[in-house]
C-alpha positions in Angstrom: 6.8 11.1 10.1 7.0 9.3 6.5 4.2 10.9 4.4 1.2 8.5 3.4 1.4 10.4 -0.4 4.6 8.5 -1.2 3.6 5.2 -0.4 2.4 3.2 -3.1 0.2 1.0 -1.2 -1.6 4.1 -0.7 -2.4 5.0 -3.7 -3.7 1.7 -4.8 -6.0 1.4 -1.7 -7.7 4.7 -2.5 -8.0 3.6 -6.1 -9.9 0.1 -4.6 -12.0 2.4 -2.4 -13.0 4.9 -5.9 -13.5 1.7 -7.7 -15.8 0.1 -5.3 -17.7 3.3 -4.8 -18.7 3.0 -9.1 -16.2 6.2 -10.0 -14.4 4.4 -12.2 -14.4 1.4 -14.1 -10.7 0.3 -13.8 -10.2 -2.5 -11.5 -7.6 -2.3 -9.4 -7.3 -6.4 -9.3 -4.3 -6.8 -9.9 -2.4 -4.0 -8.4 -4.2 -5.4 -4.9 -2.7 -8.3 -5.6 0.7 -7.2 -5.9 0.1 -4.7 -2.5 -0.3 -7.8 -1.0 2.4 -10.0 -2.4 4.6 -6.5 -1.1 3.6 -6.8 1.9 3.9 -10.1 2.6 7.8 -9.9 1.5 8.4 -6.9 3.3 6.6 -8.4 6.2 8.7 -11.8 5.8 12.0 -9.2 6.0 11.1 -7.4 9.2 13.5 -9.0 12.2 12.0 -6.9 15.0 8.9 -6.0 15.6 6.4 -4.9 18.6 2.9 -5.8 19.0 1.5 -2.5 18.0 3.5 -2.3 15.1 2.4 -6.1 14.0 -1.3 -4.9 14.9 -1.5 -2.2 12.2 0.6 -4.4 9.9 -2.4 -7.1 10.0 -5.2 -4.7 9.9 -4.0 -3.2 6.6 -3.3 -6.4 5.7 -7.2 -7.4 6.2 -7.9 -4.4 4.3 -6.2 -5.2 1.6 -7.7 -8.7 2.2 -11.6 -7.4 2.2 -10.4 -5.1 -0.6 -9.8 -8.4 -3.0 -12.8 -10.3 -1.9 -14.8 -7.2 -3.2 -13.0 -7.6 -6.3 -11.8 -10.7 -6.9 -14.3 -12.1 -9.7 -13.3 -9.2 -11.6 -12.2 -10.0 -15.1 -8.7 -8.3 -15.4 -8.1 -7.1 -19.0 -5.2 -4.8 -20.9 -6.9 -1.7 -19.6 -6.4 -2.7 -16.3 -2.8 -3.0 -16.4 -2.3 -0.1 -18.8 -3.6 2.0 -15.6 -2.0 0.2 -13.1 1.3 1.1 -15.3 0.4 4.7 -16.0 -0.5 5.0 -12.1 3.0 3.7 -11.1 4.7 6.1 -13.8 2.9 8.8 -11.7 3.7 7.8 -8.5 7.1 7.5 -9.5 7.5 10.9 -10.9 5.5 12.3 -7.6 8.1 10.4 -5.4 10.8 12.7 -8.0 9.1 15.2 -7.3 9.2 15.2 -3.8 13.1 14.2 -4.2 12.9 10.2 -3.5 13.2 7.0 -5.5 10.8 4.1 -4.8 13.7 1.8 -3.1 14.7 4.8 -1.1 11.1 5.5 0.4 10.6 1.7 1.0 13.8 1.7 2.7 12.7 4.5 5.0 9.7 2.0 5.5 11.1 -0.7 6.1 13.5 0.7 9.0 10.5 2.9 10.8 8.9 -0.5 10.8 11.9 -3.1 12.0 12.8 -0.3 14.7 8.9 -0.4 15.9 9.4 4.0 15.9 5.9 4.2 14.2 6.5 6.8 11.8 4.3 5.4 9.1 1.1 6.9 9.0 -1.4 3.9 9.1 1.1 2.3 12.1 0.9 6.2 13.6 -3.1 6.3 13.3 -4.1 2.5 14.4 -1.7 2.9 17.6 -3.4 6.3 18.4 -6.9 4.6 18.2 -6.7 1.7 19.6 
């Protein structure tokens, strides 16, 4: 099973979910933007693909979707992209850390999801549930 810590996606969601709740005053605008311009590609790049795998692929897509509309008349300023950067430099050196590179770990993505094996962990967890 790929490990949700190492995916970037991740770590931007949980920063929409902090900022929505008021603990911090960063918007995460533009990095939810990005997730979704990401996914989209990767999604685009996918030649197989079951309907459980496409199920969980939409649903965090509407997430990321419901995510924006909650933010979207933000005004995005320096700060926010300062963070966005400094978060990515962390992520990056977590993902060292834990011995991968960013293209590496999104390659390991990638082929869990084109071989429909479900070991991503929001894939893994919508298919048990529903």
């Amino acid at each position: 099973m790929l490990r949700a810590d190492l995916i970037f996606s991740n770590w931007i969601f949980v920063w929409a979910l902090i900022y929505i709740a008021g603990l911090t005053k960063f918007s995460p605008k533009i990095a939810i933007i990005i997730a979704i311009l990401e996914n989209i590609g990767s999604s685009i790049l996918l030649t197989t693909i079951n309907y459980k795998t496409l199920r969980a692929i939409l649903l965090y897509f509407l997430l990321k979707l419901i995510s924006l509309t909650i933010v979207i008349n933000d005004v995005v300023i320096m700060r926010d992209f300062i963070v966005l950067i400094l978060l990515f430099l962390i992520y990056t050196c977590w993902l060292f850390i834990n011995d991968e590179t960013v293209i590496g770990y999104y390659k390991k993505i990638h082929h869990s999801l084109n071989n429909n094996d479900n070991n991503t962990p929001f894939v893994n967890f919508i298919n048990n549930i529903i």
